[in-house]
N, C-alpha and C positions, 0 to 999 in steps of 0.2 A: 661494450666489449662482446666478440662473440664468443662461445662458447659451444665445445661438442656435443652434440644432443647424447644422451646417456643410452641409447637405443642404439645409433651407431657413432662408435670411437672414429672411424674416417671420416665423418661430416665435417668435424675440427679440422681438418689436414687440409680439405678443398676448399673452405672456407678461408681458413687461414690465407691459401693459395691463392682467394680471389680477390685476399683484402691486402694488399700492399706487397703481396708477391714475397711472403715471407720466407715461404718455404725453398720457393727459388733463389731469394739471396742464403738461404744454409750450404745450398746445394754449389755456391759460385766459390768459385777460386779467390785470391783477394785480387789476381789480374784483372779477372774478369768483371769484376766488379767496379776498380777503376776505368774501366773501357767505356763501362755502360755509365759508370755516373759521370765520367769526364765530356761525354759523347751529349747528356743530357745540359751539361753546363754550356756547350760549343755550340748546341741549338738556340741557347737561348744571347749567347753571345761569343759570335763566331771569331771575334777580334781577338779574346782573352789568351794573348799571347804564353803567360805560363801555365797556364791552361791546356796550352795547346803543344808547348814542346813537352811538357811530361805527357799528355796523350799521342804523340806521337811516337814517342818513344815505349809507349806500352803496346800500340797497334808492332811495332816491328819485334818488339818481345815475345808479343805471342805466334808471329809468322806470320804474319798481315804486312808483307811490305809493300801492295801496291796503295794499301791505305795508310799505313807510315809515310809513304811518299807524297801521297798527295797534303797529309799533314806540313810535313819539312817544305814541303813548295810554299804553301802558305803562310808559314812561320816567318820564310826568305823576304816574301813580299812585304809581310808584316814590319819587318826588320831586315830590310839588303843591307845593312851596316855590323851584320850580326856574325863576327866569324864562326864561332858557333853552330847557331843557324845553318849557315853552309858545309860547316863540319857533316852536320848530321843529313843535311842534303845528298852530301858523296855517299854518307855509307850507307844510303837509302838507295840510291844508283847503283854503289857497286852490289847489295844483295841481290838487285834486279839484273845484275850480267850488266849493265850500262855501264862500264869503262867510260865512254869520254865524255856523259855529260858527270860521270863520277870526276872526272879528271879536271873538269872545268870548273865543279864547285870545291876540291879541294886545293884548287889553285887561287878560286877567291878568298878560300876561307883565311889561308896564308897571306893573300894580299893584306886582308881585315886585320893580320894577327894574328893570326890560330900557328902557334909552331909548337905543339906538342910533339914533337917527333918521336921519342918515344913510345909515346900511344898509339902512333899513327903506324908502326913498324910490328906492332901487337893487336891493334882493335881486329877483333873477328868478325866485326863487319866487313873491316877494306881489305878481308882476305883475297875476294877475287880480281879488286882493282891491282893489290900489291903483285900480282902475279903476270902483270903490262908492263911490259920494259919502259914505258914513260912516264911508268911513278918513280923509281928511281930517279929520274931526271929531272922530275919536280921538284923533289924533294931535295935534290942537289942544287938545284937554281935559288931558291929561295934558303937555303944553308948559306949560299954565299951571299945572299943577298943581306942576311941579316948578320953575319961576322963582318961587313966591310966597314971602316972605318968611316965617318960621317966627316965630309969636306966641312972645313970652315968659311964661314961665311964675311 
């Protein structure tokens, strides 16, 4: 164990500081702490899928969204069956000003299944995609797609 030399009370602090970074995790936010240790776990296994959608979603927490983004692309590849997944693709796009590649993953994500439309009419992510006259229209295409009655077979 270290311990401060009695002569000077800071030799503790720096020492402290050089043994495990303790004083710098007092000093972290609990974000920022998930950042750095999720970021530690993604090094050592870059697959870890829920691993990686709560780290991306903390990278765009903090205002990180070209690194959010590059998260969410990853996730996608991880899982293109993920509506999900592509949920959180759009609204990685749309905080980036990217309307249509926001537009094309919220269109898969609906294809996958994702019809939260309530959330999607509130998430303050898709605040700058909602404000494209062809989110409406998405969002009306797949409305009707999913009230239409299923042919018998």
């Amino acid at each position: 164990m270290i311990s401060p030399s009695e002569n000077n009370p800071e030799d503790g602090e720096a020492k402290l500081g050089t043994c495990g970074g303790l004083k710098r995790m007092a000093d972290q936010s609990q974000l920022d702490f998930e950042v750095d240790f999720f970021e530690k776990i993604l090094e050592r296994q870059p697959d870890f899928v829920d691993v990686l959608r709560v780290h991306g979603n903390n990278l765009t927490a903090k205002g990180q969204y070209v690194r959010g983004l590059e998260a969410d692309r990853r996730l996608v590849q991880l899982k293109p069956r993920d509506p999900l997944a592509h949920y959180n693709l759009a609204c990685s796009y749309s905080l980036l000003h990217q309307n249509d590649a926001a537009l094309v993953s919220l269109d898969t994500s609906m294809k996958l299944g994702y019809f939260d439309f309530e959330h999607m009419l509130s998430d303050p992510d898709l605040e700058h995609v909602r404000g494209d006259a062809r989110f409406v229209g998405l969002l009306g295409r797949h409305l009707k797609r999913i009230k239409q009655p299923r042919k018998a077979r």
